[in-house]
Backbone as CSV, one residue per row, in Angstrom:
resi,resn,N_x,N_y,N_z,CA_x,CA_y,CA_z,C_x,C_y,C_z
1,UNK,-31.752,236.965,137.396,-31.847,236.194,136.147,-33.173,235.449,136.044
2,UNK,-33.897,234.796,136.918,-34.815,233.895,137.109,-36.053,235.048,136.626
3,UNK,-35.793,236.394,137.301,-37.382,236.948,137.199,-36.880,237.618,135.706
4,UNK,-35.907,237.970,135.207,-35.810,238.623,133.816,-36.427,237.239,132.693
5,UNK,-35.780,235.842,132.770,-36.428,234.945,132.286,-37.891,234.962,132.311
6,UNK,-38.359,235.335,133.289,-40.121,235.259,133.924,-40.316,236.413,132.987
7,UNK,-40.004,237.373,133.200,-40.652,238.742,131.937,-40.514,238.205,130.394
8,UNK,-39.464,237.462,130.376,-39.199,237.781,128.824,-40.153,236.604,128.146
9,UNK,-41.068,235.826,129.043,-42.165,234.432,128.310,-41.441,233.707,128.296
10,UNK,-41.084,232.957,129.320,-40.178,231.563,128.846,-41.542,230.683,128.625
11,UNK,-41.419,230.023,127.702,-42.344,228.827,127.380,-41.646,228.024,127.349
12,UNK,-42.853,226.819,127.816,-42.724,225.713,128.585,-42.238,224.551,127.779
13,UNK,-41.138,223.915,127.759,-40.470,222.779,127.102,-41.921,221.721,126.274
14,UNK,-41.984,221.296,124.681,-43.492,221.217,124.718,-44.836,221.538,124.397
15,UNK,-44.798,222.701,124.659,-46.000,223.228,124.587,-46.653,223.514,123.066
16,UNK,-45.669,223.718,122.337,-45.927,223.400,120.695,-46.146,222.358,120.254
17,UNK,-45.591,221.250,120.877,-46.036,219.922,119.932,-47.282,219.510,120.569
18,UNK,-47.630,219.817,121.993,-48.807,219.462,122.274,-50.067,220.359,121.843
19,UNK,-50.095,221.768,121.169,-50.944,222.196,120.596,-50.934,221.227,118.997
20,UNK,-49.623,221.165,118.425,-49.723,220.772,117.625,-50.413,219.635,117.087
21,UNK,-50.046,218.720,118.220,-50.528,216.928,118.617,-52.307,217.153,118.528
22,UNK,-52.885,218.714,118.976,-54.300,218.477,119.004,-54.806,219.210,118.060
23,UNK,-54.136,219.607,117.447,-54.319,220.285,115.977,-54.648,218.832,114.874
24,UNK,-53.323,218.185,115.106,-53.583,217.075,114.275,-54.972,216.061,114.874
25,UNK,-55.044,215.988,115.720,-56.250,215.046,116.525,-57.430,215.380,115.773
26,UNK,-57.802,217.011,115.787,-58.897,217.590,115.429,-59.013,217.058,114.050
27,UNK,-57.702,217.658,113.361,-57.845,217.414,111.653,-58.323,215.760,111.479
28,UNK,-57.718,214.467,112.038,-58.161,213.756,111.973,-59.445,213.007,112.150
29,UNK,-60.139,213.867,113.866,-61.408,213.072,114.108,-62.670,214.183,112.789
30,UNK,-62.337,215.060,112.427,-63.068,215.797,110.952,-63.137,214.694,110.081
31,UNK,-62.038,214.901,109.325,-62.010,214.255,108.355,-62.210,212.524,108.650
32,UNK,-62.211,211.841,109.502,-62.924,210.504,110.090,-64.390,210.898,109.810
33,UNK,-64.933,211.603,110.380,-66.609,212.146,110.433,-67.085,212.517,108.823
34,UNK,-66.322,213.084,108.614,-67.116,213.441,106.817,-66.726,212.201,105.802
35,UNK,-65.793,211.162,106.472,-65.570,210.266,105.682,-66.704,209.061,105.725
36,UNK,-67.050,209.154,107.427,-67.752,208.184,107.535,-69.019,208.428,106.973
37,UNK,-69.852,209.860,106.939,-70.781,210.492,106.828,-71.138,210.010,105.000
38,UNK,-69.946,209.948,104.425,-69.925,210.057,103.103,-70.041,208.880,102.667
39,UNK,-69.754,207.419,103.404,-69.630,206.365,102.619,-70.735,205.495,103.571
40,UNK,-71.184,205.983,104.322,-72.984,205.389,104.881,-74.060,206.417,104.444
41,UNK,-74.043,207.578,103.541,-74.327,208.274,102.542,-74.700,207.231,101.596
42,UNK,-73.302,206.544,100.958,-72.837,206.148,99.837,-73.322,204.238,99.496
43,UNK,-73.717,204.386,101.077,-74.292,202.753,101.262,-75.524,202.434,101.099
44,UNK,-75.981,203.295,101.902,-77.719,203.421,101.799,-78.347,203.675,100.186
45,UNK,-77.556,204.855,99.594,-78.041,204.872,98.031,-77.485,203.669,97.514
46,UNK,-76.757,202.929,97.830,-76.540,201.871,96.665,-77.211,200.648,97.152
47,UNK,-77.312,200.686,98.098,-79.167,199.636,98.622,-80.156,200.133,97.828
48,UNK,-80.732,201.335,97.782,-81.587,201.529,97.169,-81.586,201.577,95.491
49,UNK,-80.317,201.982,95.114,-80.328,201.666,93.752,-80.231,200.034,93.490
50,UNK,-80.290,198.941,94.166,-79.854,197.809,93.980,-81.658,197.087,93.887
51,UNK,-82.300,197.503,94.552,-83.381,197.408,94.668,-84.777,197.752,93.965
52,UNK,-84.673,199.345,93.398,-85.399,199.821,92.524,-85.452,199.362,91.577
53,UNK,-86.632,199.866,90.579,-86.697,199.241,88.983,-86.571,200.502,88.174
54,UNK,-85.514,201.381,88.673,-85.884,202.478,87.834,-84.227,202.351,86.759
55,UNK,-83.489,201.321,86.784,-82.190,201.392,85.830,-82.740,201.535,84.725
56,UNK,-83.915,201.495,83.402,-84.003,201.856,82.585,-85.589,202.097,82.534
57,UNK,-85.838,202.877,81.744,-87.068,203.381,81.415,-87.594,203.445,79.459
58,UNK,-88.399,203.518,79.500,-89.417,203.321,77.500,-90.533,204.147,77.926
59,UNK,-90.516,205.012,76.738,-91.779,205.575,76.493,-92.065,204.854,75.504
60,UNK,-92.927,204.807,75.591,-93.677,203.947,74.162,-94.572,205.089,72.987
61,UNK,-94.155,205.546,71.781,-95.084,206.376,71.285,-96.573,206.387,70.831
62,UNK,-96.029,204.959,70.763,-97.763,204.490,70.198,-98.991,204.546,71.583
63,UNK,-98.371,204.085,72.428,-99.513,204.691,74.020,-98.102,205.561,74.758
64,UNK,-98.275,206.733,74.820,-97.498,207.313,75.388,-98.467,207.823,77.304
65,UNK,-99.225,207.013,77.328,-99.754,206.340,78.817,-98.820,206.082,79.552
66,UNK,-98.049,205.267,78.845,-97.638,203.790,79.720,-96.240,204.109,79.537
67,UNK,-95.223,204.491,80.872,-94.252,204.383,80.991,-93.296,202.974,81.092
68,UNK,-92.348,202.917,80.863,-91.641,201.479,81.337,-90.991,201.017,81.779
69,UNK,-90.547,200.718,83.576,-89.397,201.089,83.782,-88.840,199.450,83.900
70,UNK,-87.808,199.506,84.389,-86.689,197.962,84.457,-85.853,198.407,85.321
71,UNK,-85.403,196.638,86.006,-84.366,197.203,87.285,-83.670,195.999,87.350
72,UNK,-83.168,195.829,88.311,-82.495,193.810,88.489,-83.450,193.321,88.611
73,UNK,-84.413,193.485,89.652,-85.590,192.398,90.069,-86.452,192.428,89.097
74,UNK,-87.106,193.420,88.659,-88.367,193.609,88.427,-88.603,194.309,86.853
75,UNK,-89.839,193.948,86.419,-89.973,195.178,85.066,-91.258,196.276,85.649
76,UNK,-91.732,197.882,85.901,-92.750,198.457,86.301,-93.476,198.738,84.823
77,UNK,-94.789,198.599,84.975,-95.567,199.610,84.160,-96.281,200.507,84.862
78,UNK,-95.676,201.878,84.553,-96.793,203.200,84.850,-97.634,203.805,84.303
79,UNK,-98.843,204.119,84.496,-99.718,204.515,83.625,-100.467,205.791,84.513
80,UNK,-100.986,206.559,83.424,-101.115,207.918,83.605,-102.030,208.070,84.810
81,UNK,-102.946,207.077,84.734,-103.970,207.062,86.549,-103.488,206.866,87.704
82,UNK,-102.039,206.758,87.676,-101.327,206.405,88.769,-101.127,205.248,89.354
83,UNK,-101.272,203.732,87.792,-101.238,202.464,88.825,-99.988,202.644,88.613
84,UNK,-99.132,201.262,89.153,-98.209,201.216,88.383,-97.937,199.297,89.013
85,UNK,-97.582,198.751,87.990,-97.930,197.096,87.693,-96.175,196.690,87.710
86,UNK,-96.178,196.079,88.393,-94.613,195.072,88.745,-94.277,193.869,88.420
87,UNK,-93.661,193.175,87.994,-93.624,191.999,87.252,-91.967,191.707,87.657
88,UNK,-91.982,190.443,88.486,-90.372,189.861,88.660,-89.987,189.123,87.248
89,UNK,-88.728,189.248,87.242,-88.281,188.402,85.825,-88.610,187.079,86.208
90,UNK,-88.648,186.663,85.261,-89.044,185.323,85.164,-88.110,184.280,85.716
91,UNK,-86.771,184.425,84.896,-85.521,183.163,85.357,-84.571,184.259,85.725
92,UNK,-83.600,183.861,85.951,-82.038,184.260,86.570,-81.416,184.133,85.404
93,UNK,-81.136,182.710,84.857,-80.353,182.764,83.831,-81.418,183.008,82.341
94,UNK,-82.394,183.833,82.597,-82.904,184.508,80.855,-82.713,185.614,81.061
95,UNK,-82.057,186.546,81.980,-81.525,187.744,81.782,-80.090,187.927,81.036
96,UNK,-80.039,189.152,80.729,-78.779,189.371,80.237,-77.838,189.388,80.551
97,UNK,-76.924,189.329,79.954,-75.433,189.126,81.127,-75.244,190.349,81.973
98,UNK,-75.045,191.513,81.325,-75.040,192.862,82.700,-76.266,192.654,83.487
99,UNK,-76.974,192.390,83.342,-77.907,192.309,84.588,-77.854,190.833,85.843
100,UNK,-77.448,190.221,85.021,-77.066,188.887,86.071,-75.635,189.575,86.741
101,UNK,-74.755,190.079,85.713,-73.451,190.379,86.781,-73.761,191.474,88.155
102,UNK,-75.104,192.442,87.272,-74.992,193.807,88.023,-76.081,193.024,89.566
103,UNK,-76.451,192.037,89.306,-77.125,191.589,90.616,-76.190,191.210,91.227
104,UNK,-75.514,190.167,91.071,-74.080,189.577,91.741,-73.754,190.854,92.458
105,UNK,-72.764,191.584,91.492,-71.881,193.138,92.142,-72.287,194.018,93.496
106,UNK,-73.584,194.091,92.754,-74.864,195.377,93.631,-75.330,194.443,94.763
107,UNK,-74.861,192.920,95.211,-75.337,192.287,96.509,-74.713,192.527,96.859
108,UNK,-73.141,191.898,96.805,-71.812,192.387,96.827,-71.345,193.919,97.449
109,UNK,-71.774,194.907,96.611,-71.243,195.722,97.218,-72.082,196.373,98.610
110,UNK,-73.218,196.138,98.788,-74.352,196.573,99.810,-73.366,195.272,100.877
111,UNK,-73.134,194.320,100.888,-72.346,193.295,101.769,-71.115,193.918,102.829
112,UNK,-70.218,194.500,101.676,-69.018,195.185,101.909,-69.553,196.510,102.203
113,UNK,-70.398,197.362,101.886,-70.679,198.386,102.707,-71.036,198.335,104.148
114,UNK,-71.591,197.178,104.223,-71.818,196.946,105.954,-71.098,196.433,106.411
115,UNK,-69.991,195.507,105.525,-69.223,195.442,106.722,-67.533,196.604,106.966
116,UNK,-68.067,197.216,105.888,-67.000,198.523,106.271,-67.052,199.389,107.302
117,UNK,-68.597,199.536,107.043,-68.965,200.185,108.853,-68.847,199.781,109.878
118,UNK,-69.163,198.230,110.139,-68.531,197.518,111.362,-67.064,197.832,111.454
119,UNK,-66.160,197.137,110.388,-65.124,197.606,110.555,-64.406,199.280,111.168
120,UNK,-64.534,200.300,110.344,-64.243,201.592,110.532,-65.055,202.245,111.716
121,UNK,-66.059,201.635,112.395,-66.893,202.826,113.474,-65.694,202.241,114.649
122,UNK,-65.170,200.749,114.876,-64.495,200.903,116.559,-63.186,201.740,115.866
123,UNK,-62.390,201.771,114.972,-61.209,202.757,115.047,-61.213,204.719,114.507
124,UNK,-62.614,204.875,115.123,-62.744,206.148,114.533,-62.071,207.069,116.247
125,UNK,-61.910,208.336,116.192,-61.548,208.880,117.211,-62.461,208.826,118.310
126,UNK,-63.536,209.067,118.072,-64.639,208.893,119.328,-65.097,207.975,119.985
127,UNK,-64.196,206.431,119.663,-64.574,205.189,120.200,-63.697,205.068,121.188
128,UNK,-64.977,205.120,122.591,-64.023,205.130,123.610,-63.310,203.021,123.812
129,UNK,-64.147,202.315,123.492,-63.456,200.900,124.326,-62.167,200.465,123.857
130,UNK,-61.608,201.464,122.611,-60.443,200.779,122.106,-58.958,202.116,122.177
131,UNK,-59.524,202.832,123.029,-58.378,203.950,123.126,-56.751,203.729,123.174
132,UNK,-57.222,202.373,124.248,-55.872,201.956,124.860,-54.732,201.268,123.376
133,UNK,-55.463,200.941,122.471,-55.157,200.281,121.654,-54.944,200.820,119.882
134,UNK,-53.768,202.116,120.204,-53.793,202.684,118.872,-53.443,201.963,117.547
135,UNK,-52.866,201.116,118.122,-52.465,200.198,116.687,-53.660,199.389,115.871
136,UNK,-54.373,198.935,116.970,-55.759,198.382,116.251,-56.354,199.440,115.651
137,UNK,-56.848,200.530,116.293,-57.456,201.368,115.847,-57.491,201.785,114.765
138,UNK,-55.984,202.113,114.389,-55.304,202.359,112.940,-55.822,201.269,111.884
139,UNK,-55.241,199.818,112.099,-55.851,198.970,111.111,-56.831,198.946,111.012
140,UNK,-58.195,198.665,111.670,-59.570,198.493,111.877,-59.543,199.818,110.795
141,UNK,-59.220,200.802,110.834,-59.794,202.209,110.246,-59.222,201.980,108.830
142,UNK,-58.083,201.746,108.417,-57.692,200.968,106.720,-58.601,200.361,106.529
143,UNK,-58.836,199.026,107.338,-59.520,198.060,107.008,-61.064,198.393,106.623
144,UNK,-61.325,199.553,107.450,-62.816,199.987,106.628,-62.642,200.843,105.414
145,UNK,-61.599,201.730,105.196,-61.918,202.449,104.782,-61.535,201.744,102.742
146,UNK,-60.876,200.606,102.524,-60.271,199.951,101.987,-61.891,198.901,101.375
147,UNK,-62.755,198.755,102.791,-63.960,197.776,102.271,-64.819,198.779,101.675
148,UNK,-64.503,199.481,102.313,-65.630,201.005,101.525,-65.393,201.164,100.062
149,UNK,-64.419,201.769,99.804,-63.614,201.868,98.525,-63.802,200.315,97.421
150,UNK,-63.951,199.095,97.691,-63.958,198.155,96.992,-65.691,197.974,96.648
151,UNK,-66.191,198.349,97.920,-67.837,198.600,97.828,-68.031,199.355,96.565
152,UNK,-67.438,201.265,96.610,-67.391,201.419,95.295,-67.528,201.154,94.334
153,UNK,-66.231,200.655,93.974,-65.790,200.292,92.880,-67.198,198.986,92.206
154,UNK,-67.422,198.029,93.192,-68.089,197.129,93.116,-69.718,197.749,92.889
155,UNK,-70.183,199.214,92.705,-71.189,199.883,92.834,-70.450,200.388,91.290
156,UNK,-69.738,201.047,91.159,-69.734,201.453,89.763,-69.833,200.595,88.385
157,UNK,-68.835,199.864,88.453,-68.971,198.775,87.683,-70.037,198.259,86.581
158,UNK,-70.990,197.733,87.678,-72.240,197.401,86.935,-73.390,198.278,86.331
159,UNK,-73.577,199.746,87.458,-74.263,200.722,86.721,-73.355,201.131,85.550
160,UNK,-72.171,201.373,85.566,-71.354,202.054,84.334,-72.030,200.699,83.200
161,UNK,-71.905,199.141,82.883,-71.537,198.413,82.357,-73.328,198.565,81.752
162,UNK,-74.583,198.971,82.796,-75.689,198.780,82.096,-75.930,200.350,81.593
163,UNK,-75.195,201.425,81.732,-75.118,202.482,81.125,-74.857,202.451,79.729
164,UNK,-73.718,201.772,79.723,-72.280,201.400,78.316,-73.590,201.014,77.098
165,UNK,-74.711,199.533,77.610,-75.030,198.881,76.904,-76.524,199.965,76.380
166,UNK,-77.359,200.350,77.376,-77.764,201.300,77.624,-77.610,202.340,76.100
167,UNK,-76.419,203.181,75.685,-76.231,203.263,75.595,-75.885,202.898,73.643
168,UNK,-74.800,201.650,73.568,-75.186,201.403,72.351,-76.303,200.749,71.967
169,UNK,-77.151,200.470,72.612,-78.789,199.944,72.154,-79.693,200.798,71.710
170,UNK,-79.489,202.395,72.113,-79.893,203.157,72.022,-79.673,203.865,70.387
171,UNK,-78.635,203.546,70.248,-77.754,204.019,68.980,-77.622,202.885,67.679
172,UNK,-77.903,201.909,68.069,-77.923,200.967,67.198,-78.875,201.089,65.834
173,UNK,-78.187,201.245,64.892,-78.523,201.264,63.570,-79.018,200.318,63.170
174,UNK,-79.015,199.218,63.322,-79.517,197.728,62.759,-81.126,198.073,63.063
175,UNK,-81.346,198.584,64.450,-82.866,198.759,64.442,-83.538,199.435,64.201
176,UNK,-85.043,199.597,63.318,-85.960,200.747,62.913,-86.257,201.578,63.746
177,UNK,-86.269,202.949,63.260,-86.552,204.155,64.321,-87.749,203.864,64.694
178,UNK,-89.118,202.822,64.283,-90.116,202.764,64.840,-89.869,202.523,66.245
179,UNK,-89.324,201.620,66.564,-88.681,200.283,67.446,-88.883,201.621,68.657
180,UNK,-89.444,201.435,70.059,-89.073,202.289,71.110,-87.710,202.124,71.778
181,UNK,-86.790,202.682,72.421,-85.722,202.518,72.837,-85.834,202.689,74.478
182,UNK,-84.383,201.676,74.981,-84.359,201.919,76.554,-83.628,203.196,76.695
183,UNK,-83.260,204.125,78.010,-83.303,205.346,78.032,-82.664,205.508,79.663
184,UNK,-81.842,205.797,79.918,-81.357,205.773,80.970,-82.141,206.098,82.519
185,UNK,-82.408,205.429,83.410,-83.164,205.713,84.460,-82.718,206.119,85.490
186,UNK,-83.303,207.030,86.550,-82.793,207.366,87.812,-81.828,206.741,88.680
187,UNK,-81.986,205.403,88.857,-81.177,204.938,89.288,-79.903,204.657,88.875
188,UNK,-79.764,205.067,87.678,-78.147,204.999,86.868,-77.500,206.039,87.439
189,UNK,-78.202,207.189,87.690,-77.086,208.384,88.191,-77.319,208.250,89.961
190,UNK,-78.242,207.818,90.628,-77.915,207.228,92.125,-76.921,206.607,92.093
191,UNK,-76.783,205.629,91.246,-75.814,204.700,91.549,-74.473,204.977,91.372
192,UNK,-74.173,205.865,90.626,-73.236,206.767,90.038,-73.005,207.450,91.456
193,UNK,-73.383,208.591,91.572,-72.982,209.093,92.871,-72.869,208.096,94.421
194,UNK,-74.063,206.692,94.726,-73.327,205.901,95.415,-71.850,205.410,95.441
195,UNK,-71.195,205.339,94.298,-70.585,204.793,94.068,-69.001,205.791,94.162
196,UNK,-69.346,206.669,94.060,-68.024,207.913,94.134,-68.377,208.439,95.678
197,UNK,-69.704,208.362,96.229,-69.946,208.576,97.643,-68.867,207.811,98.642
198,UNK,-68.962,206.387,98.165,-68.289,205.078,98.975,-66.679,205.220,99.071
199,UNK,-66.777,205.355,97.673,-65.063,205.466,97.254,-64.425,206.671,97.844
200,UNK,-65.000,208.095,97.788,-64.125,209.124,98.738,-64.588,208.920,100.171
201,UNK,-65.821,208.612,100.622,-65.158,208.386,102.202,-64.648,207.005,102.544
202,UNK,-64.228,205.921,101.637,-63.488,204.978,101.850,-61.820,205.572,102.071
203,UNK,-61.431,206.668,101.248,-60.377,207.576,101.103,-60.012,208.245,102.054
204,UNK,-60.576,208.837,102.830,-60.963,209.748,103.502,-60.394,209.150,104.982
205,UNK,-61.169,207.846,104.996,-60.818,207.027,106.221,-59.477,206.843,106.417
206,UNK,-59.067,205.961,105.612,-57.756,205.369,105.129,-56.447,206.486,105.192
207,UNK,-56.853,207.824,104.438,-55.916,208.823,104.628,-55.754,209.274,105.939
208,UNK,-56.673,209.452,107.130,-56.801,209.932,108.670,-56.371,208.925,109.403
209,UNK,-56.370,207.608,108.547,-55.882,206.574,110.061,-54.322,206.877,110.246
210,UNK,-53.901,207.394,111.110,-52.826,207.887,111.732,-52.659,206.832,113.097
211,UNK,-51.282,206.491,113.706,-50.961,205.784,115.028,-51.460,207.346,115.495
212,UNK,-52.221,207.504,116.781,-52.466,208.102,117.908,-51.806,207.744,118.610
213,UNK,-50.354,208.803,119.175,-49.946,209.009,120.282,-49.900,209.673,120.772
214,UNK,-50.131,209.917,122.610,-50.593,210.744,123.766,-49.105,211.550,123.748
215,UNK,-48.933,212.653,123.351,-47.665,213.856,123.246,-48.014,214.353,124.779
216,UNK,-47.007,213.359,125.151,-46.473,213.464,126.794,-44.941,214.919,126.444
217,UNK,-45.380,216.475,126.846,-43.980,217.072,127.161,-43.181,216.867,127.538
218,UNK,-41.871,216.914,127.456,-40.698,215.929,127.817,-40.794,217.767,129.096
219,UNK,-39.755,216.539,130.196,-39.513,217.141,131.234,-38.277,218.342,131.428
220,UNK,-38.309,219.961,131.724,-37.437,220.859,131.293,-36.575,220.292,132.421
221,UNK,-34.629,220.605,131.802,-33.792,220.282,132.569,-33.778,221.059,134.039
222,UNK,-32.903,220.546,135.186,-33.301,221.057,136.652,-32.017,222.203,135.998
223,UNK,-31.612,222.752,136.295,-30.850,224.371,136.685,-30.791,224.351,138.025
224,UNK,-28.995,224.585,138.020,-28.687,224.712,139.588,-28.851,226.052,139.993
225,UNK,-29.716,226.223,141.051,-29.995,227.756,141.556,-28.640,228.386,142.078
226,UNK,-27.885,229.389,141.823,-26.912,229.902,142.166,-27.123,230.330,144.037
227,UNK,-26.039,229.568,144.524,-25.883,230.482,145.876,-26.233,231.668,146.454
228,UNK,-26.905,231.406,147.444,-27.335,233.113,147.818,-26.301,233.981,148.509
229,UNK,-25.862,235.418,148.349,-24.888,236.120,149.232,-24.745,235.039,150.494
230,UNK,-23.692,235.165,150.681,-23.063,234.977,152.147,-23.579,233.525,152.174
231,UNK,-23.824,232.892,152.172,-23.962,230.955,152.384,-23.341,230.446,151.471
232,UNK,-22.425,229.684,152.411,-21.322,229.008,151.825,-22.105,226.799,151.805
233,UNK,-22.093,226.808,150.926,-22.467,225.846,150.540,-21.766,224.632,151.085
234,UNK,-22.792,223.052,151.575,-21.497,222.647,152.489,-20.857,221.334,151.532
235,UNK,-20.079,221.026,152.056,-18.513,220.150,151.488,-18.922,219.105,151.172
236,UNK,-18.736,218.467,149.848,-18.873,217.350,149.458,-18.158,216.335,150.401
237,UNK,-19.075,214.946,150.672,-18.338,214.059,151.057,-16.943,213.548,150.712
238,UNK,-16.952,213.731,149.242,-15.433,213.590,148.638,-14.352,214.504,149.231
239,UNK,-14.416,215.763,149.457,-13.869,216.998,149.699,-13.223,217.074,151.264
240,UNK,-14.511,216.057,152.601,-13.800,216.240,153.376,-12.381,215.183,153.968
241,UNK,-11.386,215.469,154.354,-10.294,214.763,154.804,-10.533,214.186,156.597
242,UNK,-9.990,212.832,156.210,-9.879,212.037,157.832,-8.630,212.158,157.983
């Protein structure tokens, strides 16, 4: 019986859930990696869109030289020789309201992008000092992937809100077609994709944080080996009589 069992593949009590257990491991430390990949992607462009002066741009027809761009900080003039002239706004409160909010937001969310990464890098799979400790791991990994996602949101917001205005200023009838118009700038669609960058690998995180547990095979039952010919097996203590 023992060697017909041996031919026929007995597999080992186990052995499925522990392929399985590293099936799931894999799927998780992936999708951890393209999440993280995606929302320090998603951080760095929204630093740089926070920074640039390229949120709106003017051609001017009358010198069509002189480009014009605008940003939170700053107003650029470009001109066809290749200077190009920078000018900080003047006050804080003589800007417009989307641009005072979109400074607030766009500090804001560059804030929470860093600290999503602190958060989410100790509970990713490849961090060895916190192995012992799956439960942290798990939260720490919400907890980034949750600051990421609010980073987002806190990145869309204000580019959408100077798009919106952007937008009907552009269209506004009250003013003469002489009048040059603002015109959407590079950094409106950076910021745009920062901002959906942050939010799916904030997602991404959050969906993979799984409790990690070590799929220990449970132990196969003992089987009493049957007696061999001729040995008589000896007498239970119960069995013998004084």
């Amino acid at each position: 019986m023992p060697a017909a069992a041996a031919q026929g593949g007995f597999t080992r009590p186990g052995a499925h859930s522990a392929a399985g257990g590293s099936m799931a491991g894999s799927w998780r430390a992936k999708a951890q990696a393209g999440g993280m990949l995606l929302a320090l992607l998603g951080w760095v462009s929204s630093c740089v869109t926070t920074f640039v002066p390229l949120w709106k741009s003017l051609n001017l027809d009358l010198n069509e030289l002189e480009v014009w761009t605008m940003g939170l900080w700053q107003v650029c003039i470009a001109r066809e020789e290749g200077v190009v002239e920078c000018r900080a706004h003047g006050s804080f409160l003589a800007l417009s309201p989307e641009l005072r909010v979109s400074r607030l937001l766009m500090c804001l969310s560059n804030g929470l992008g860093l600290l999503g990464a602190l958060l989410a890098a100790p509970g990713l799979e490849g961090w060895t000092p916190c192995e012992d400790k799956p439960r942290l791991k798990r939260r720490l990994l919400l907890a980034g992937g949750a600051t990421f996602g609010t980073a987002g949101m806190a990145t869309l917001a204000p580019v959408s809100w100077v798009a919106y205005n952007t937008v009907l200023d552009f269209w506004d009838s009250t003013v003469p077609d002489i009048v040059p118009r603002w015109e959407f700038g590079e950094a409106t669609f950076l910021g745009w994709f920062a901002g959906a960058f942050l939010a799916a690998g904030g997602l991404l995180l959050a969906c993979s944080a799984r409790t990690t547990r070590a799929s220990t095979p449970p132990v196969p039952a003992c089987h009493q080996q049957p007696p061999a010919a001729g040995h008589h097996p000896l007498p239970k203590p119960a069995d013998l009589v004084i």
